[in-house]
C-alpha positions as CSV (number, residue, x, y, z in Angstrom):
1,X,55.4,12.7,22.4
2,X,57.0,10.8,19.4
3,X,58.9,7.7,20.4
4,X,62.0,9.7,18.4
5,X,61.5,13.2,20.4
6,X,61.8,11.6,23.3
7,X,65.4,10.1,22.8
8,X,66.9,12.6,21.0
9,X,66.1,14.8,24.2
10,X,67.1,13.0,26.8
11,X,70.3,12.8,23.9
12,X,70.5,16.4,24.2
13,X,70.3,16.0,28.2
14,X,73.3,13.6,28.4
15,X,75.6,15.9,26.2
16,X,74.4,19.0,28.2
17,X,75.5,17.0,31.2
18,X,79.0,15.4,30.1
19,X,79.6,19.2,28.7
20,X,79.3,20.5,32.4
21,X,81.2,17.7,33.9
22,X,84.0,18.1,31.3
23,X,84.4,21.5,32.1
24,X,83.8,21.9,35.9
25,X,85.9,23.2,38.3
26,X,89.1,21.2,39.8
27,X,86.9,21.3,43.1
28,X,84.5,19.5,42.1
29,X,86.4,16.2,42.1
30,X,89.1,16.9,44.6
31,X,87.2,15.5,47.4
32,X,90.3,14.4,49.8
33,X,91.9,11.1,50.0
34,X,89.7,9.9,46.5
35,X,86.0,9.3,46.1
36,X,83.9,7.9,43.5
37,X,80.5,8.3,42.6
38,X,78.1,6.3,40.3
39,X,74.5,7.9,39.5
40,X,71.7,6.2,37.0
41,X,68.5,6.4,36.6
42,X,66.1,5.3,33.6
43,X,62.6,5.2,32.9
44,X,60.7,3.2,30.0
45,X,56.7,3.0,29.1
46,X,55.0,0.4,27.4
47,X,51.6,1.5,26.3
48,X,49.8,0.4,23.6
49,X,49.9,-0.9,20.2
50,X,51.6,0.4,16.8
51,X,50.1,2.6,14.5
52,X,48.2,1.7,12.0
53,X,47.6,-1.6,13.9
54,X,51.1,-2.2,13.9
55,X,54.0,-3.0,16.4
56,X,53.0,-2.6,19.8
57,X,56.1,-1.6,21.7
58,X,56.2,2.0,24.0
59,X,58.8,5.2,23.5
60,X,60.9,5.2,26.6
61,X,64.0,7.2,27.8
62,X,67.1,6.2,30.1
63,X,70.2,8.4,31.5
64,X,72.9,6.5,32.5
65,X,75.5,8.3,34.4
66,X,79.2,8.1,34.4
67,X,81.3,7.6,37.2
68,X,84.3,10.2,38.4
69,X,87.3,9.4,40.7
70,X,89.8,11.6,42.3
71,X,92.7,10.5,44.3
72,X,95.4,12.6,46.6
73,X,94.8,16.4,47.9
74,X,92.7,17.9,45.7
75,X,94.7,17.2,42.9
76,X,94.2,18.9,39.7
77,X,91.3,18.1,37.0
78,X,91.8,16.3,33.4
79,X,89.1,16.5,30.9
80,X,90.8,13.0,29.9
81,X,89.8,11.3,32.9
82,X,86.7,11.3,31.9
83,X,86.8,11.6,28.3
84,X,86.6,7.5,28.0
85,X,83.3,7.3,29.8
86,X,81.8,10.7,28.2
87,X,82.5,9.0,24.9
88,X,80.7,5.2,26.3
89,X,77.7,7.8,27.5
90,X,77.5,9.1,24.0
91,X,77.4,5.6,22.2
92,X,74.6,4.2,24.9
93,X,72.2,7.2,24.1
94,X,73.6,6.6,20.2
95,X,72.3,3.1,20.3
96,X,68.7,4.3,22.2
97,X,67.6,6.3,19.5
98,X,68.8,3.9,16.7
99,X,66.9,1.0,18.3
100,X,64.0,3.3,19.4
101,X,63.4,4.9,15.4
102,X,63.8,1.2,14.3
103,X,59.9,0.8,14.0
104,X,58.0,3.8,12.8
105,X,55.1,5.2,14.0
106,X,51.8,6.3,12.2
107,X,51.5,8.5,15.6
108,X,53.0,8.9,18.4
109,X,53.4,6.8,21.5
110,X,50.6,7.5,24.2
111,X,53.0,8.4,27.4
112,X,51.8,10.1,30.8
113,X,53.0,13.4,32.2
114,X,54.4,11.9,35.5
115,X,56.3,8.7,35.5
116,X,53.5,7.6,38.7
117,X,50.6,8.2,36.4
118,X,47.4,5.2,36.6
119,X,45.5,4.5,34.0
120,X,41.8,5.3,35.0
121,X,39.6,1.8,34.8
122,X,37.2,1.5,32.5
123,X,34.0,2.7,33.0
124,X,30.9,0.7,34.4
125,X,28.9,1.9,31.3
126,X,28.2,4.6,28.5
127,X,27.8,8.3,29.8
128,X,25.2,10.5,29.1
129,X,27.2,12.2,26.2
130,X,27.7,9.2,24.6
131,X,23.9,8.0,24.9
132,X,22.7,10.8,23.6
133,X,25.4,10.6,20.3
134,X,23.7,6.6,19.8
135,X,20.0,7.8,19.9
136,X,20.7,10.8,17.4
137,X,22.6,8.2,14.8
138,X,19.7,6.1,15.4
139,X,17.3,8.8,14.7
140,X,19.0,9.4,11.7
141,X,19.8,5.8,10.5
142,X,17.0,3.7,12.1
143,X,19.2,0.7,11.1
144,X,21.5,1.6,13.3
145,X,22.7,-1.5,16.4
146,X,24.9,0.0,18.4
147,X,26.1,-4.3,19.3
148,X,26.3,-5.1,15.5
149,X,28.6,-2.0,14.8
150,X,31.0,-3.1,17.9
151,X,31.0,-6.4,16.3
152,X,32.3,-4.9,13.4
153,X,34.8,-2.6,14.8
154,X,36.6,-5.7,16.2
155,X,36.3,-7.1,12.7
156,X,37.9,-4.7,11.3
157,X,40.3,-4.0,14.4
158,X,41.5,-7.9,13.7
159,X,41.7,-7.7,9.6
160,X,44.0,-4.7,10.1
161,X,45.9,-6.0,12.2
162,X,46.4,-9.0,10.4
163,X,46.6,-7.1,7.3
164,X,50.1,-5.5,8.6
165,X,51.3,-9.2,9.8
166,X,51.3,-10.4,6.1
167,X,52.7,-6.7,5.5
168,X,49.6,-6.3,2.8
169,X,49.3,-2.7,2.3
170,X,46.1,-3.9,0.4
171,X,44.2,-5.5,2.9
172,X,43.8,-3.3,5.0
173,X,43.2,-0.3,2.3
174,X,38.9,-0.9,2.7
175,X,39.0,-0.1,6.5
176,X,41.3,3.0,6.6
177,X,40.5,6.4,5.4
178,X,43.2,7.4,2.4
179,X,45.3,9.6,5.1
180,X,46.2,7.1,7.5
181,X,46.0,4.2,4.9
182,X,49.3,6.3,3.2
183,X,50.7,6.3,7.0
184,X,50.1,3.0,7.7
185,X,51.2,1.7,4.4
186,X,54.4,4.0,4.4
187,X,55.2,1.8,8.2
188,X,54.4,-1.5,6.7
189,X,56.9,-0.4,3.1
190,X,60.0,0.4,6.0
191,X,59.8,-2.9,7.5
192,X,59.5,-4.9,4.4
193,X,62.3,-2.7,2.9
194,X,64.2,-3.8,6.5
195,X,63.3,-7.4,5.9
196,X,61.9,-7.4,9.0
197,X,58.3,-9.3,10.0
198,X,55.4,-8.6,12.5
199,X,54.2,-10.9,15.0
200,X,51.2,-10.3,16.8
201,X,51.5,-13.8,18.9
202,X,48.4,-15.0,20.7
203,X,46.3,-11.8,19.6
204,X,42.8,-11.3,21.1
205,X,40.6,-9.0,21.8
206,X,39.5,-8.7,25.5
207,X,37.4,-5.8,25.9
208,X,35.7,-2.8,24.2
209,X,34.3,0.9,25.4
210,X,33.3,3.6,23.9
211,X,34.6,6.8,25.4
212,X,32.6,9.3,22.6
213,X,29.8,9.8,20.2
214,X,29.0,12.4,17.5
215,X,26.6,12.9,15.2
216,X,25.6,16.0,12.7
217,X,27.7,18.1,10.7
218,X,29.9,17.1,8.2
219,X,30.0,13.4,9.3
220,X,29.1,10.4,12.4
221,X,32.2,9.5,14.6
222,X,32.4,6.7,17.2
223,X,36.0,6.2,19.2
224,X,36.3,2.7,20.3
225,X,38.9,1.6,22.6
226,X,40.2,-1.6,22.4
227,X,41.5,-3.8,25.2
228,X,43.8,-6.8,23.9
229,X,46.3,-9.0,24.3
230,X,49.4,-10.2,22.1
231,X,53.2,-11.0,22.6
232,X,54.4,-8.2,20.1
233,X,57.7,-9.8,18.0
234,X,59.3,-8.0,15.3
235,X,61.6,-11.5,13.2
236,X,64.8,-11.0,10.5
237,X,62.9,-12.0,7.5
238,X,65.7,-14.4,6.4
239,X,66.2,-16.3,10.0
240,X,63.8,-15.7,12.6
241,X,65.8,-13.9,14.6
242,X,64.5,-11.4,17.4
243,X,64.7,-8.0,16.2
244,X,62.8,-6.4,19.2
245,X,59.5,-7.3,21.5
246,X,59.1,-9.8,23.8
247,X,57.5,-13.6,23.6
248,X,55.9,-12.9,26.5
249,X,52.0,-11.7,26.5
250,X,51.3,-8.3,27.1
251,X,47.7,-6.3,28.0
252,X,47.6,-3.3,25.6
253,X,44.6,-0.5,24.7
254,X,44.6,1.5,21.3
255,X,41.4,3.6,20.7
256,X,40.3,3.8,17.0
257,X,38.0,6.3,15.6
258,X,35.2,5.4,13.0
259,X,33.8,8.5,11.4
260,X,31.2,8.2,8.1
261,X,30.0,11.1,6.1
262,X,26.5,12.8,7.7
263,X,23.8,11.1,5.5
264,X,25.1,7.3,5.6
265,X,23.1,4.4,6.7
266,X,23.5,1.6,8.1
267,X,24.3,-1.1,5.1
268,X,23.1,-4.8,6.1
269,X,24.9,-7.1,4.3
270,X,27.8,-6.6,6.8
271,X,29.8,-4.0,4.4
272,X,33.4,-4.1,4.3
273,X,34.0,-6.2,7.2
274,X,31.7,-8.8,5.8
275,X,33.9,-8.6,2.2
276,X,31.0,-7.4,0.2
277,X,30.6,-4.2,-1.2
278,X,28.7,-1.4,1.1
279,X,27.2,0.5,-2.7
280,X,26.6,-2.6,-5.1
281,X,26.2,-5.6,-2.7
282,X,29.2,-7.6,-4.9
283,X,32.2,-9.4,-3.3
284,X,35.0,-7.0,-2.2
285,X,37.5,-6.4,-5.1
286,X,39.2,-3.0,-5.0
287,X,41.2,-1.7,-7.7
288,X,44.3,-0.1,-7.6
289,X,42.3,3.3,-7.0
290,X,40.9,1.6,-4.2
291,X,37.7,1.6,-5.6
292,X,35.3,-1.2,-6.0
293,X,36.1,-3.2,-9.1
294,X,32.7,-2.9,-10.3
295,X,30.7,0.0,-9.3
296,X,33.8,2.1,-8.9
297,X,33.0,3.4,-5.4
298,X,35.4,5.0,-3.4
299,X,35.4,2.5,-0.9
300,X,37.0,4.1,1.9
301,X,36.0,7.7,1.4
302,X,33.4,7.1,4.2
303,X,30.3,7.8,2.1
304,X,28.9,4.3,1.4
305,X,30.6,3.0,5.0
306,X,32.8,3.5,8.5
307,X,36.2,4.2,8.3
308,X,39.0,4.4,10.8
309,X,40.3,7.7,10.5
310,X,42.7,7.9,13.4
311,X,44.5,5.1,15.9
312,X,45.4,5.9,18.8
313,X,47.6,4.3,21.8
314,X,46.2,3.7,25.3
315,X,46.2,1.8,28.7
316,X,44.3,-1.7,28.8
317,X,41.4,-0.6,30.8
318,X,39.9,-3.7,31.9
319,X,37.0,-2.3,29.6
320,X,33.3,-4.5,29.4
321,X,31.6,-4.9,26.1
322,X,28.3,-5.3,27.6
323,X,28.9,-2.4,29.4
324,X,29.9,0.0,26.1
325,X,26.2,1.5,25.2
326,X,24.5,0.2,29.0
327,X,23.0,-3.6,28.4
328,X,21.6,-4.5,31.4
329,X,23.4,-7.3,33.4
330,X,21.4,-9.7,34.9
331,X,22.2,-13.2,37.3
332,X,22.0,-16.5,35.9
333,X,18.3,-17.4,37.4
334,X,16.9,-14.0,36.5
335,X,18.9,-14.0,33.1
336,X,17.5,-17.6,31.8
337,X,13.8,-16.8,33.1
338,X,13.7,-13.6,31.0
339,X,15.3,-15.3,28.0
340,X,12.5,-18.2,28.7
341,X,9.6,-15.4,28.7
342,X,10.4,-14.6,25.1
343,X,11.2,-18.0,23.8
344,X,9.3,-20.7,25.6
345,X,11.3,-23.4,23.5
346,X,13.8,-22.2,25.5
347,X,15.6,-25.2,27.6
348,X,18.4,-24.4,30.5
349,X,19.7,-28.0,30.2
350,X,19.3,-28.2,26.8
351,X,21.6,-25.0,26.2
352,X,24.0,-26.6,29.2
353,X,24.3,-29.4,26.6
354,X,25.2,-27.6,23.5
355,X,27.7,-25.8,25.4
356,X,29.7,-29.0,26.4
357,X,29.5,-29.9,22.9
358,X,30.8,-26.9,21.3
359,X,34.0,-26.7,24.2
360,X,34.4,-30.6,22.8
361,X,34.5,-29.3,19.0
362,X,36.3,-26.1,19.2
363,X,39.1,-27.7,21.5
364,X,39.6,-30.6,18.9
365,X,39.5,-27.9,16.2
366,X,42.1,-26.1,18.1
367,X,44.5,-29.4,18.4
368,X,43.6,-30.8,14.6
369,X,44.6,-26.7,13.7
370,X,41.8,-26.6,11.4
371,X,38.9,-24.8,12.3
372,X,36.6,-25.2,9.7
373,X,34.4,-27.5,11.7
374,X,33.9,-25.3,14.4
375,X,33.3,-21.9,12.5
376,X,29.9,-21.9,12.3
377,X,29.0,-21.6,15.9
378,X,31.6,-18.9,16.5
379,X,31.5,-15.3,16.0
380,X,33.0,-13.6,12.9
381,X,35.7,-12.1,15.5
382,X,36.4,-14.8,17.4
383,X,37.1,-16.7,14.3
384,X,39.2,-14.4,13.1
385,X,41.1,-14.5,16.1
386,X,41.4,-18.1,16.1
387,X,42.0,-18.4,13.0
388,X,45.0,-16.0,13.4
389,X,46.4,-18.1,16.1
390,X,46.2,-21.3,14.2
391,X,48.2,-19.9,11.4
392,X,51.1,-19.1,13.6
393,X,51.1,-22.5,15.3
394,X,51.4,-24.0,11.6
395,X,54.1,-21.6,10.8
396,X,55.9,-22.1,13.9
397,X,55.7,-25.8,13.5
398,X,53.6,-26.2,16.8
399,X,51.2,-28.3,18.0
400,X,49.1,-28.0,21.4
401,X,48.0,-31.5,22.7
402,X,44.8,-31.9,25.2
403,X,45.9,-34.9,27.2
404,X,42.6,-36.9,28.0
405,X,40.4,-33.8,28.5
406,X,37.0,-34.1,30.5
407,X,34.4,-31.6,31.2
408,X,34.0,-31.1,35.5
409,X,31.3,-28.7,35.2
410,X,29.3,-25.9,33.4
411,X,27.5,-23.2,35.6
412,X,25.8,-20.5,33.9
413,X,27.1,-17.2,35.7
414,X,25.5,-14.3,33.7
415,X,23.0,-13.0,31.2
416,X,23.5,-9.4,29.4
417,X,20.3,-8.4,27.4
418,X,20.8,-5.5,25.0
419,X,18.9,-3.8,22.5
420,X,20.0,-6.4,20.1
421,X,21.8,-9.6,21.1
422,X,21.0,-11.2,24.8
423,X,24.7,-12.9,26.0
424,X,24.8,-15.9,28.0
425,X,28.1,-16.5,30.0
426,X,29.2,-20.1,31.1
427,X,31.9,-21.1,33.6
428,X,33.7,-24.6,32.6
429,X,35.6,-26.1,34.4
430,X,37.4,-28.5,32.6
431,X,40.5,-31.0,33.4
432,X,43.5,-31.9,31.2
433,X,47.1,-32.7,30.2
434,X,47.9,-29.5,28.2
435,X,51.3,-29.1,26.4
436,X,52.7,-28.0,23.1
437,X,55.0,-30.4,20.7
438,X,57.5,-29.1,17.9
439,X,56.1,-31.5,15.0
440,X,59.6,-31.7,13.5
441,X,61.2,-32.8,16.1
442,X,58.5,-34.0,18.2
443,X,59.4,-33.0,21.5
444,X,57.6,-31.5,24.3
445,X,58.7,-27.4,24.2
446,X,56.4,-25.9,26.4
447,X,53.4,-27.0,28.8
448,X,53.4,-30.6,31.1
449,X,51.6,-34.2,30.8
450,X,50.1,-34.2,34.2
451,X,46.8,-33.7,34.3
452,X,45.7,-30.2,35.8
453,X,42.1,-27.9,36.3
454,X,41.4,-24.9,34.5
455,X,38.4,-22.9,33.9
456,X,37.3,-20.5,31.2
457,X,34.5,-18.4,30.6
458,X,32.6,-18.5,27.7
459,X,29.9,-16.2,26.5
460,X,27.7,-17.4,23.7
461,X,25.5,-14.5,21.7
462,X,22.1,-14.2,20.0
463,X,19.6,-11.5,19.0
464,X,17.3,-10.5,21.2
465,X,13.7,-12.6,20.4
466,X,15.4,-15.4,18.4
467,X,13.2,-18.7,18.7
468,X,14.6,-21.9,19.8
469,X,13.6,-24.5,17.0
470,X,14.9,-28.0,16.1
471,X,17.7,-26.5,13.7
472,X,20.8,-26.2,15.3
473,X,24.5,-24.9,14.1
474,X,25.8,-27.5,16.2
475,X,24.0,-30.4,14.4
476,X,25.3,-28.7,10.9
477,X,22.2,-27.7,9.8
478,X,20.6,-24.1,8.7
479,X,18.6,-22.4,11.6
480,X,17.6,-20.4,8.8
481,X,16.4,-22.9,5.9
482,X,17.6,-26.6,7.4
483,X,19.5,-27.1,4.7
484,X,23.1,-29.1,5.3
485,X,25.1,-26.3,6.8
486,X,27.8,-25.1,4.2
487,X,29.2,-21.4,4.5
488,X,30.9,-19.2,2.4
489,X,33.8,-17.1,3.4
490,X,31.8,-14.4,4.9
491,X,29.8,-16.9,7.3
492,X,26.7,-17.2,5.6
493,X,24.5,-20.4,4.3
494,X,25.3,-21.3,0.8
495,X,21.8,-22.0,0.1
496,X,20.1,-19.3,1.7
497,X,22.6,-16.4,1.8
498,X,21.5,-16.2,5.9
499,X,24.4,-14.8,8.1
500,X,24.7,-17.8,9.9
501,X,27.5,-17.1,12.2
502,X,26.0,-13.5,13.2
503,X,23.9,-14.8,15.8
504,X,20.5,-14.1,14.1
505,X,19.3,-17.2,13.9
506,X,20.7,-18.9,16.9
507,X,23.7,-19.1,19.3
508,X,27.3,-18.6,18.5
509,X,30.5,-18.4,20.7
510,X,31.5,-14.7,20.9
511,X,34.3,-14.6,23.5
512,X,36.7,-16.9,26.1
513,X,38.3,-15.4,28.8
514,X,40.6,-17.3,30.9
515,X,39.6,-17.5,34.9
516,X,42.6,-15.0,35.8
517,X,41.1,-12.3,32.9
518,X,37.3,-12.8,33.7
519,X,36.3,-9.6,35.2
520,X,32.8,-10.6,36.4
């Protein structure tokens, strides 16, 4: 149900119901010696994000009944008497729909038949169905990872989304299919025509599943739910104002569906998510067609690439990546011996150290707001997620401070080998002072300056028979051709073209949890 239906009927409830009470029976309110009566009653669902990777705010519905009186024997009935509140019914319900059709949808709100519906939990891993759609794409397209094409799903998940935060209809134009790119474009025209701006506060991905698989006929489809968080804010252009949404963080689940025509394979450079060109290899430049500007491929058509061709809301589901296509999860002693089998340069302590050093870099990255220091050891969507955040804490004038932060601990608590990365989950537990200051004025707006423990979880990525060597991202160097480590803005080396920050050659950060998200 459309987050307009379902106003306009409960609309057509409330004038069904002031209708009757205008015109019942004197009896009906002649209850002796006066009475009154007050009845309400409201319901409202918040589930999931906007279309097209837009606002993320749920249809609801609310009744709000008037109140009667009667006073002396049974006196007679005047539609007057409660003309005043039939008319402050009308204007209530009036006001619903206007602010419920304020933010368009591409489609329509994801809403539960009964009001005591549960979303189910993710589950524990891929089904059978599913398995069986990954082994025939990989039959077909040997090339196929079924970790690399998650990784670029939340690539793409994040570009979009950011895409319709800057309210560029173009950037987001490579990653939809033309029918939902006109839908989604058409929703990002209204609010610029309204003056009114998107904020996707605090936006990360938590969590990924795969609910379905298909492959043959006319093309390959992969649905790809996405559990994340953000504090959903629609702001008057002009003065920042709170149109609708809340600052606060909320847990939200779209599902997206990727579909390419039968017959594609698997390009390696990365493809659109990785800004190049899936047909000619060049750097991403459509044209107004939305072709590439220079082997004039349709870029979006699905025949050189995925696409999303539907988005979808749902529950946040608690979902695992690990868990989408069955890696197998292992403990921490069992996970670092079979890591150690297949690269005997492999060093617990070693890796215990590079992990302290990254938390050290990225959190000063975070505070300095520049992460460009820090990008090479992190994932291409965890970068872009960062990044994301960084931007808003410029434009919002902010600053986070880490108040003499130390390193307690770092305890490796899990290993996930796939078919093509191994992950490696740390728990650090780390002490500091951790506030926020409003650089223009330079006071303290959110946070404290006494010292407090927190832990996060960290899981750092690599493919699966990597060798350790004596190149390291960390020391800025190469693990591909030791040369200085400069990348370009799709994370590879400058020198060598490697993907550096794709985990090929060596670890990179792919995802923090905070202790009260972890799920084990």
């Amino acid at each position: 149900m459309t987050r307009l239906h379902r106003p306009l009927q409960w609309a057509a409830l409330v004038l069904l119901v002031t209708a009757a009470v205008l015109g019942l029976p004197t009896v009906a309110f002649a209850r002796g010696g006066g009475g009154s009566h007050s009845g309400g009653g409201g319901a409202s669902h918040s589930g999931g994000g906007g279309g097209g990777g837009g606002g993320v705010s749920g249809g609801g519905g609310g009744f709000t009944g008037g109140s009667g009186s009667s006073s002396g024997g049974g006196g007679g009935f005047s539609p007057l008497g409660v003309l005043p509140v039939a008319i402050i019914v009308i204007l209530v319900v009036c006001a619903f729909i206007y602010v419920s059709a304020r933010h368009p949808r591409v489609h329509g709100d994801f809403h539960p038949d009964s009001g005591d519906w549960e979303p189910e939990a993710a589950p524990a891993g891929p089904s059978p169905e599913v398995q069986a759609g990954v082994q025939a794409i990989r039959t077909a397209d040997p090339a196929f990872e079924p970790e690399s094409f998650l990784q670029r799903a939340e690539m793409a998940f994040l570009l979009v989304k950011r895409a319709y935060q800057d309210r560029n209809v173009h950037a987001g134009r490579a990653f939809l299919s033309p029918p939902l790119w006109q839908a989604w474009s058409q929703e990002v025209s209204t609010l610029l025509q309204r003056h009114q701006r998107p904020v996707l506060e605090n936006l990360n991905v938590r969590g990924m599943q795969v609910p379905a698989v298909s492959q043959g006929g006319a093309a390959d489809s992969i649905q790809v739910h996405f559990d994340y968080v953000a504090a959903v804010q629609f702001l008057e252009e002009g003065d920042g104002q709170l149109v609708s949404g809340s600052k606060e963080d909320q847990r939200l689940g779209e599902v997206w569906t990727f579909e390419r025509q039968a017959g594609t394979k698997t390009v390696p450079s990365g493809g659109v998510t990785a800004s190049v060109c899936p047909n000619c290899g060049a750097l991403l430049k459509l044209n107004d067609d939305g072709q590439c500007d220079y082997c004039k491929a349709d870029i979006a058509s699905g025949r050189y690439d995925w696409v999303v061709t539907r988005m979808d809301s749902d529950w946040f589901r608690g979902a695992s990546t690990a868990a989408a296509f069955g890696a197998a999860e292992m403990g921490a002693a069992s996970g670092m011996a079979a890591i150690k089998a297949s690269d005997p340069q492999f060093d617990v302590e070693a890796f215990r150290g590079r992990v302290q050093q990254a938390f050290f870099a990225l959190q000063q990255a975070w505070q300095d707001r520049d992460l460009s220091a820090s990008r090479p050891f992190m994932s291409p969507g965890l970068y872009l997620g960062w990044s994301t955040q960084v931007q808003q804490l410029m434009d919002l004038h902010k600053k986070n401070v880490l108040e003499g932060l130390r390193v307690d601990g770092i305890d490796i608590v899990k290993v996930v080998h796939g078919s093509g990365f191994d992950d490696v989950t740390v728990r650090v537990t780390a002490t500091t002072a951790d506030y926020e200051v409003d650089e223009q004025t330079g006071k303290m707006i959110f946070g404290s300056r006494d010292a407090s423990q927190f832990i996060e979880y960290w899981t750092f990525q690599r493919s699966v028979g990597v060798q350790t060597t004596g190149r390291s991202i960390l020391d800025k160097v190469c693990p591909n051709c030791g040369a200085p480590l400069e990348i370009n803005q799709v994370g590879e080396c400058r020198y060598c073209k490697a993907a550096v920050t794709s985990g090929r050659f060596d670890w990179v950060l792919s995802r923090i949890e905070q202790e009260d998200d972890y799920a084990g």
